[in-house]
Backbone bond lengths (Angstrom), bond angles and torsions (degrees), N, CA, C in turn:
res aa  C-N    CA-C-N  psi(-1)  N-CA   C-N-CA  omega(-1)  CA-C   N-CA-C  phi
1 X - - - 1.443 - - 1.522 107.62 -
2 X 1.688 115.31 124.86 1.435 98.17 -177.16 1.188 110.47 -101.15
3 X 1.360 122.92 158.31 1.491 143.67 -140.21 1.720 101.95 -59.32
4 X 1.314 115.55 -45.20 1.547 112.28 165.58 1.311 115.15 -28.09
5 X 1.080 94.86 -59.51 2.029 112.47 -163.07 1.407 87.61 -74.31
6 X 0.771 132.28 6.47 2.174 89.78 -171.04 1.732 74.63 -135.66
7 X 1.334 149.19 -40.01 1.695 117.46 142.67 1.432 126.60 -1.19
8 X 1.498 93.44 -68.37 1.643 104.10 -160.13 1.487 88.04 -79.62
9 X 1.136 139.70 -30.93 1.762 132.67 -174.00 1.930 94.41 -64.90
10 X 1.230 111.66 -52.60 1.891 114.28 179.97 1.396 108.72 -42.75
11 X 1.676 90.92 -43.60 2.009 90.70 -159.68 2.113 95.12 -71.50
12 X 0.989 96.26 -17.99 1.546 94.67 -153.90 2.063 100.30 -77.71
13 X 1.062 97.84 -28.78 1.972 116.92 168.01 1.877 91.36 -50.67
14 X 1.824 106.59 -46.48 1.711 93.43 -159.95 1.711 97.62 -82.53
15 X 1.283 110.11 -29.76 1.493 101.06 179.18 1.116 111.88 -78.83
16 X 1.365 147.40 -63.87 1.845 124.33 168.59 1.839 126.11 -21.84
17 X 1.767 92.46 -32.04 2.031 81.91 178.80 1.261 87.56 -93.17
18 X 1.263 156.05 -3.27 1.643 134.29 154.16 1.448 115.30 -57.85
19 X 1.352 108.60 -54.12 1.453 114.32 -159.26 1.768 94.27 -71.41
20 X 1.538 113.88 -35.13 1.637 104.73 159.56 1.186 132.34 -10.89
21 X 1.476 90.67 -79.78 1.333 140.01 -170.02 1.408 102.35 -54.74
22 X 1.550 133.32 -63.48 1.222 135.69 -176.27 1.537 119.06 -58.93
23 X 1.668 100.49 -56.60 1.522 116.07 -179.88 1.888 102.55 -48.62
24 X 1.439 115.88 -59.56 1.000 129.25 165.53 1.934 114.76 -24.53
25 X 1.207 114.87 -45.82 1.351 105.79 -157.60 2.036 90.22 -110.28
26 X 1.325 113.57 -4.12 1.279 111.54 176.66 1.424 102.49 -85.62
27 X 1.454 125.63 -28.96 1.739 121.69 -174.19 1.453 98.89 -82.38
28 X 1.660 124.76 -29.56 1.166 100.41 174.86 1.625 124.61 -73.06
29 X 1.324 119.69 -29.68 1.023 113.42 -173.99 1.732 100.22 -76.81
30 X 0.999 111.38 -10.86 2.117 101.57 -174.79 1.745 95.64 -89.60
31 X 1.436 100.21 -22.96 1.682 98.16 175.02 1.872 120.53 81.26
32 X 1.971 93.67 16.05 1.315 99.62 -173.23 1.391 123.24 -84.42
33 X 1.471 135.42 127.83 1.410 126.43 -153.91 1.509 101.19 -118.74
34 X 1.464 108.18 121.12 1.673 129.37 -165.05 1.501 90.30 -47.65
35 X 1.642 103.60 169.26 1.557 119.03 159.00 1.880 102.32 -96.33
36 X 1.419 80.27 123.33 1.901 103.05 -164.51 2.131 96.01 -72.94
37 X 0.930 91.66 -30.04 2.031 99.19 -169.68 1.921 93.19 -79.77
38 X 1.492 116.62 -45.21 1.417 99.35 178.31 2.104 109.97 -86.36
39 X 0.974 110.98 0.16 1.570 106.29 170.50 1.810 94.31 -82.64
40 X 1.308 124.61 -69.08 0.932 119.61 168.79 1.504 117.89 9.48
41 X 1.976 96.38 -98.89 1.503 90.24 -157.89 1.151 111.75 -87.27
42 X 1.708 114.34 7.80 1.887 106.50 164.85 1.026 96.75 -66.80
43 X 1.143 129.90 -67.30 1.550 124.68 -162.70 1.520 113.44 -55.36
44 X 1.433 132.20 -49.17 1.301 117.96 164.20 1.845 138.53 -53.61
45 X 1.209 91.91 -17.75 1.525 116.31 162.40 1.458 114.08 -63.71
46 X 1.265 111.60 -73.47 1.486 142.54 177.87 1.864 120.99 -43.05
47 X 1.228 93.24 -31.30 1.591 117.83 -178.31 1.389 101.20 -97.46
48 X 1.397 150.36 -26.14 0.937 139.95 -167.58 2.136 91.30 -113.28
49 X 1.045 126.90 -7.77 1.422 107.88 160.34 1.785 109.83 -80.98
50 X 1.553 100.42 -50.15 1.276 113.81 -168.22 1.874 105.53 -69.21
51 X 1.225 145.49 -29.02 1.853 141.46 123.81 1.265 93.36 -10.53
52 X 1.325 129.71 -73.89 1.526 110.44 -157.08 1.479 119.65 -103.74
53 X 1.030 129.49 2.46 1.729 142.10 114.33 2.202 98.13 -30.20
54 X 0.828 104.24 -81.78 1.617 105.81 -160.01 1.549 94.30 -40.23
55 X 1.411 121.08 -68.70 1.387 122.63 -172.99 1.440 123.95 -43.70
56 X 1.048 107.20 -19.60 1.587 117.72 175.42 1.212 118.16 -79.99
57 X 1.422 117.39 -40.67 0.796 89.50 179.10 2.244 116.15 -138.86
58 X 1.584 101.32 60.20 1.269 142.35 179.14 1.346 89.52 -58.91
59 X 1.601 119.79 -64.50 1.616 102.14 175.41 1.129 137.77 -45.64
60 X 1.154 117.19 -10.62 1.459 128.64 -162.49 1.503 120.28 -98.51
61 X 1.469 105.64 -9.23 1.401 128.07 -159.43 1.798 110.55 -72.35
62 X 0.974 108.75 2.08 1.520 117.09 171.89 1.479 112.50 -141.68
63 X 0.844 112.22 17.59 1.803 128.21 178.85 1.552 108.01 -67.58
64 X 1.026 114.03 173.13 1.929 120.09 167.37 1.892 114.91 -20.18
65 X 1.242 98.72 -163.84 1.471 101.02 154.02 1.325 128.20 -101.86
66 X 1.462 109.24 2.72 1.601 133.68 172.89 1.593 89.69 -66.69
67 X 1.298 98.53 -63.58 1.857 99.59 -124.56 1.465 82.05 -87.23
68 X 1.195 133.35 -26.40 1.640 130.09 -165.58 1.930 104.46 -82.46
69 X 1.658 101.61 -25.25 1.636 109.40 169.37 1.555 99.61 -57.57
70 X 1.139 132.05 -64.40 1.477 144.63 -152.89 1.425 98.50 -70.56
71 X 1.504 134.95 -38.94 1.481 138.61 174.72 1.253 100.44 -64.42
72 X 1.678 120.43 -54.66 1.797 115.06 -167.93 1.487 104.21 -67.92
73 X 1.408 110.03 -21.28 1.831 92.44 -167.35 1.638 93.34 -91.68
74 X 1.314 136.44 -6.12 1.414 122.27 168.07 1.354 112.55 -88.31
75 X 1.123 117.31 -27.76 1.461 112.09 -164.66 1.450 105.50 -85.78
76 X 1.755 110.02 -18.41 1.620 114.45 172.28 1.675 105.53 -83.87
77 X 1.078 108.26 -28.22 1.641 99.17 179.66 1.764 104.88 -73.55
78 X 1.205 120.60 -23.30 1.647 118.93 178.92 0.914 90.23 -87.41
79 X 1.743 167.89 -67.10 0.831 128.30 -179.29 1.391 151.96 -59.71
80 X 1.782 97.04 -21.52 1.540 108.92 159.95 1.385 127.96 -57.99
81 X 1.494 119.23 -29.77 1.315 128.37 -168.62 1.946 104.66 -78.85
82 X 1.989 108.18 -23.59 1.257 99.31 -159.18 1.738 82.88 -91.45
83 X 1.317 126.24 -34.13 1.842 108.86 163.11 1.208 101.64 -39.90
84 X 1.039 130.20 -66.76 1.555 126.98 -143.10 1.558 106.99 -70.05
85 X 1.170 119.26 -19.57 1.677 120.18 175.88 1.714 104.22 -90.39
86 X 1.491 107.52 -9.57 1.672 115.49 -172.42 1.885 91.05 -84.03
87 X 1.343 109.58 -62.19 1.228 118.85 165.51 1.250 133.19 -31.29
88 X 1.229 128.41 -54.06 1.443 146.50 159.45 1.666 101.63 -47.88
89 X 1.127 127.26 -62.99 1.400 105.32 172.43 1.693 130.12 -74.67
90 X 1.152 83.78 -12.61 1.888 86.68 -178.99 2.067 95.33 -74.80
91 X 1.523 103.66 -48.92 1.238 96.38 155.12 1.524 145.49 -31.11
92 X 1.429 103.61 -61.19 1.353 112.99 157.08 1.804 127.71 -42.96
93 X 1.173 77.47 -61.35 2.029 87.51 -167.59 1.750 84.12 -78.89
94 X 1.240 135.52 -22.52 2.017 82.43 174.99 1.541 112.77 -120.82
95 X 1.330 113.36 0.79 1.575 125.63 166.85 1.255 92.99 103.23
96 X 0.980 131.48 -23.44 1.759 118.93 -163.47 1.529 120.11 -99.21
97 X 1.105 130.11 166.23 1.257 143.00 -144.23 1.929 97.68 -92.29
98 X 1.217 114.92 -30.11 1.818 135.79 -157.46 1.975 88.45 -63.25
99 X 1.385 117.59 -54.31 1.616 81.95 -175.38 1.475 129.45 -76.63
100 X 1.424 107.65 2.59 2.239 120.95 169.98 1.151 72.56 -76.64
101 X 1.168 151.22 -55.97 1.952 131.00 -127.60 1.551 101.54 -83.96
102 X 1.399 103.52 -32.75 1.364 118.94 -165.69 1.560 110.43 -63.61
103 X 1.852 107.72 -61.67 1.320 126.90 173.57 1.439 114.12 -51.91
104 X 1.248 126.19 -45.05 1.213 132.70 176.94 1.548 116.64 -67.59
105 X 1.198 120.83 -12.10 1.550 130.59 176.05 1.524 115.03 -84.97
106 X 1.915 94.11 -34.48 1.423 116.65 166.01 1.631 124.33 -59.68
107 X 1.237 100.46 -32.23 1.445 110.03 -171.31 1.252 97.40 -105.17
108 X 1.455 133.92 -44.35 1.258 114.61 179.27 2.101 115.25 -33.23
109 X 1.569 95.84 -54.78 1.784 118.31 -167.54 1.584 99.82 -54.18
110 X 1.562 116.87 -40.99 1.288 118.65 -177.02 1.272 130.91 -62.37
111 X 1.800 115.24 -41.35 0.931 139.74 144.83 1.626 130.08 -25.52
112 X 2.004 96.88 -80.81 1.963 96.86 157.06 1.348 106.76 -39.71
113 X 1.126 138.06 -73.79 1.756 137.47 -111.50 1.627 83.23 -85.38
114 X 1.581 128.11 -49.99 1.734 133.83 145.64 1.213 122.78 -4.81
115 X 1.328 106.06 -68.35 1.544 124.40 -161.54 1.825 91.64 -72.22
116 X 1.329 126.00 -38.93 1.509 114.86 -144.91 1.862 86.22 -93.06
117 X 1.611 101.26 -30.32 1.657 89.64 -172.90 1.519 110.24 -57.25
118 X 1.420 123.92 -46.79 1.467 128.04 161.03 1.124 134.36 -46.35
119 X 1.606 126.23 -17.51 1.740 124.09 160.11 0.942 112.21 -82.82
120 X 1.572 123.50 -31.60 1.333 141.23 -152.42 2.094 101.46 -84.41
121 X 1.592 97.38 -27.43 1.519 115.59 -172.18 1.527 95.91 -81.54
122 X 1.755 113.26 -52.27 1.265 114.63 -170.36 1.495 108.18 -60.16
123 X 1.287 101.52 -40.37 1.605 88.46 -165.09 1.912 121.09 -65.66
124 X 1.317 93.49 -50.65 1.756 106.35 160.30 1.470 111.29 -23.22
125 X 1.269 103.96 -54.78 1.573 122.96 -173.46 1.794 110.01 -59.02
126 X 1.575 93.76 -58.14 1.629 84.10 164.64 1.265 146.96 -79.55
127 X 1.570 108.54 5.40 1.356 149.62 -163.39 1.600 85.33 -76.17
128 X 1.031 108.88 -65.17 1.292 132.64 -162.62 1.528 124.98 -76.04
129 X 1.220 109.01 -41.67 1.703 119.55 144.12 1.751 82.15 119.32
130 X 1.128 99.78 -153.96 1.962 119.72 -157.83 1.638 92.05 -90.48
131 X 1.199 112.15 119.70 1.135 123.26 147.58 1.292 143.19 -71.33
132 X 1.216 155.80 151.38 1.568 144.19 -173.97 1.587 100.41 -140.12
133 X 1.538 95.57 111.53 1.932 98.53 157.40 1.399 132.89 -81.48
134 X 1.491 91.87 143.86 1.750 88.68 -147.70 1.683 83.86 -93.16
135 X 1.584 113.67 133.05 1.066 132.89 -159.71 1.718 114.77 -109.49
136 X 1.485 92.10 -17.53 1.483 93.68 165.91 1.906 108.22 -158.92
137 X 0.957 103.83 -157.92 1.702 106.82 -145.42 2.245 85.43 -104.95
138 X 0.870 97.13 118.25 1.867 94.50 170.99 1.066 138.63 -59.57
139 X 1.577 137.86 132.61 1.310 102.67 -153.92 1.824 103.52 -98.62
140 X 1.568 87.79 163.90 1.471 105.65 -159.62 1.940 111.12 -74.05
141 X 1.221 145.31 110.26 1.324 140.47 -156.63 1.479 108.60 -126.22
Protein backbone atom coordinates (compact mmCIF):
# COMPACT_ATOMS: atom_id res chain seq x y z
CA UNK A 1 0.00 0.00 0.00
CA UNK A 2 1.67 3.25 -0.95
CA UNK A 3 2.01 5.80 1.66
CA UNK A 4 -0.73 8.13 -0.02
CA UNK A 5 -3.26 5.45 0.33
CA UNK A 6 -2.84 4.18 3.71
CA UNK A 7 -2.97 8.26 4.95
CA UNK A 8 -6.19 8.53 3.41
CA UNK A 9 -7.14 4.77 4.84
CA UNK A 10 -5.97 6.55 8.74
CA UNK A 11 -7.92 9.68 7.95
CA UNK A 12 -10.90 7.59 6.87
CA UNK A 13 -10.92 5.49 10.74
CA UNK A 14 -11.38 9.55 11.89
CA UNK A 15 -14.13 10.18 9.42
CA UNK A 16 -16.41 7.00 10.01
CA UNK A 17 -16.37 7.93 14.06
CA UNK A 18 -17.63 11.46 12.89
CA UNK A 19 -20.16 10.39 10.57
CA UNK A 20 -21.01 7.94 13.78
CA UNK A 21 -21.14 10.44 15.83
CA UNK A 22 -23.39 12.76 13.68
CA UNK A 23 -25.72 10.06 12.14
CA UNK A 24 -25.89 8.94 15.77
CA UNK A 25 -27.15 12.26 17.22
CA UNK A 26 -29.42 12.94 13.98
CA UNK A 27 -31.60 9.51 14.75
CA UNK A 28 -31.83 10.65 18.12
CA UNK A 29 -33.20 13.77 17.60
CA UNK A 30 -35.75 12.26 14.60
CA UNK A 31 -36.41 9.61 17.40
CA UNK A 32 -36.09 6.74 14.75
CA UNK A 33 -35.75 3.21 16.35
CA UNK A 34 -33.59 0.58 14.18
CA UNK A 35 -35.10 -2.88 13.20
CA UNK A 36 -33.63 -4.92 16.27
CA UNK A 37 -34.13 -8.64 14.13
CA UNK A 38 -32.07 -7.02 11.05
CA UNK A 39 -29.18 -5.49 13.48
CA UNK A 40 -29.23 -8.79 14.95
CA UNK A 41 -28.18 -11.07 12.31
CA UNK A 42 -26.02 -8.36 10.46
CA UNK A 43 -24.17 -8.03 13.26
CA UNK A 44 -23.93 -11.75 14.05
CA UNK A 45 -22.87 -12.37 10.53
CA UNK A 46 -20.46 -9.51 10.50
CA UNK A 47 -18.72 -10.53 13.81
CA UNK A 48 -18.07 -13.90 12.87
CA UNK A 49 -16.20 -12.80 9.40
CA UNK A 50 -14.54 -9.89 11.13
CA UNK A 51 -13.28 -12.88 14.46
CA UNK A 52 -11.53 -14.29 11.70
CA UNK A 53 -10.21 -11.09 10.10
CA UNK A 54 -8.91 -10.32 13.87
CA UNK A 55 -7.13 -13.74 14.14
CA UNK A 56 -5.24 -13.23 11.18
CA UNK A 57 -4.00 -10.87 11.74
CA UNK A 58 -3.20 -10.75 15.90
CA UNK A 59 0.43 -10.83 14.80
CA UNK A 60 0.37 -7.78 13.45
CA UNK A 61 -0.87 -5.92 16.41
CA UNK A 62 2.37 -4.13 17.21
CA UNK A 63 3.68 -3.90 13.70
CA UNK A 64 4.35 -0.40 11.79
CA UNK A 65 1.61 2.08 11.52
CA UNK A 66 0.45 0.05 8.47
CA UNK A 67 0.05 -3.14 9.94
CA UNK A 68 -1.15 -2.01 13.57
CA UNK A 69 -3.95 0.39 11.38
CA UNK A 70 -5.30 -2.92 9.80
CA UNK A 71 -5.26 -4.82 13.47
CA UNK A 72 -7.14 -1.61 15.16
CA UNK A 73 -9.69 -1.38 12.38
CA UNK A 74 -10.45 -5.28 12.81
CA UNK A 75 -10.35 -5.63 16.21
CA UNK A 76 -12.75 -2.34 16.35
CA UNK A 77 -15.07 -3.78 13.83
CA UNK A 78 -15.28 -7.17 16.21
CA UNK A 79 -15.99 -5.30 18.78
CA UNK A 80 -18.43 -3.05 17.10
CA UNK A 81 -20.37 -5.89 15.66
CA UNK A 82 -20.57 -7.58 19.43
CA UNK A 83 -22.34 -3.87 20.59
CA UNK A 84 -24.33 -4.03 17.79
CA UNK A 85 -25.81 -7.61 18.55
CA UNK A 86 -25.89 -6.12 22.43
CA UNK A 87 -27.93 -3.30 20.86
CA UNK A 88 -30.26 -5.25 18.83
CA UNK A 89 -31.51 -6.81 21.89
CA UNK A 90 -31.57 -3.94 24.17
CA UNK A 91 -33.57 -2.78 21.12
CA UNK A 92 -35.75 -5.56 21.19
CA UNK A 93 -36.65 -5.89 24.90
CA UNK A 94 -37.50 -2.10 25.36
CA UNK A 95 -38.81 -0.92 21.86
CA UNK A 96 -36.85 2.13 21.76
CA UNK A 97 -34.22 3.39 19.66
CA UNK A 98 -31.70 4.64 23.13
CA UNK A 99 -29.65 1.28 23.23
CA UNK A 100 -28.45 1.74 18.93
CA UNK A 101 -27.86 5.44 20.11
CA UNK A 102 -25.93 4.33 22.95
CA UNK A 103 -23.65 1.64 21.02
CA UNK A 104 -23.15 3.87 18.28
CA UNK A 105 -21.77 6.68 20.62
CA UNK A 106 -19.61 3.72 21.76
CA UNK A 107 -18.26 3.08 18.50
CA UNK A 108 -18.27 6.36 17.26
CA UNK A 109 -15.31 7.12 20.56
CA UNK A 110 -13.65 3.80 19.51
CA UNK A 111 -13.29 4.66 16.15
CA UNK A 112 -11.74 8.54 16.97
CA UNK A 113 -9.52 7.40 19.88
CA UNK A 114 -8.37 4.44 16.70
CA UNK A 115 -8.07 6.78 14.12
CA UNK A 116 -5.80 9.36 16.30
CA UNK A 117 -3.63 6.34 17.77
CA UNK A 118 -2.66 5.71 13.97
CA UNK A 119 -1.61 9.42 12.97
CA UNK A 120 -0.22 9.85 16.16
CA UNK A 121 1.87 6.22 15.35
CA UNK A 122 2.43 7.44 11.74
CA UNK A 123 3.74 10.49 12.52
CA UNK A 124 6.42 9.28 15.28
CA UNK A 125 7.25 6.95 12.53
CA UNK A 126 8.06 9.72 10.20
CA UNK A 127 9.55 11.68 12.91
CA UNK A 128 11.98 9.25 12.90
CA UNK A 129 12.65 8.59 9.24
CA UNK A 130 12.84 4.93 7.34
CA UNK A 131 13.58 2.19 9.23
CA UNK A 132 15.26 -1.13 7.94
CA UNK A 133 14.53 -4.76 9.32
CA UNK A 134 17.33 -6.53 9.92
CA UNK A 135 16.62 -9.71 8.05
CA UNK A 136 19.50 -11.63 8.93
CA UNK A 137 22.23 -11.98 11.60
CA UNK A 138 25.73 -9.76 10.56
CA UNK A 139 28.60 -11.24 9.91
CA UNK A 140 31.02 -11.51 12.70
CA UNK A 141 34.79 -9.80 11.60
Amino acid sequence: VSSAASDVYKRQILLFGMWVLGNTIWMATQGIVPAAETMGVVGVIALVANLACAAMLWRYREGDANRRSVWICSRNDAIGNIAVVAAALGVFGTGTGWPDIAVAAIMAALALSGGWQIIRQARDELRRGPTRRRTETAPLH
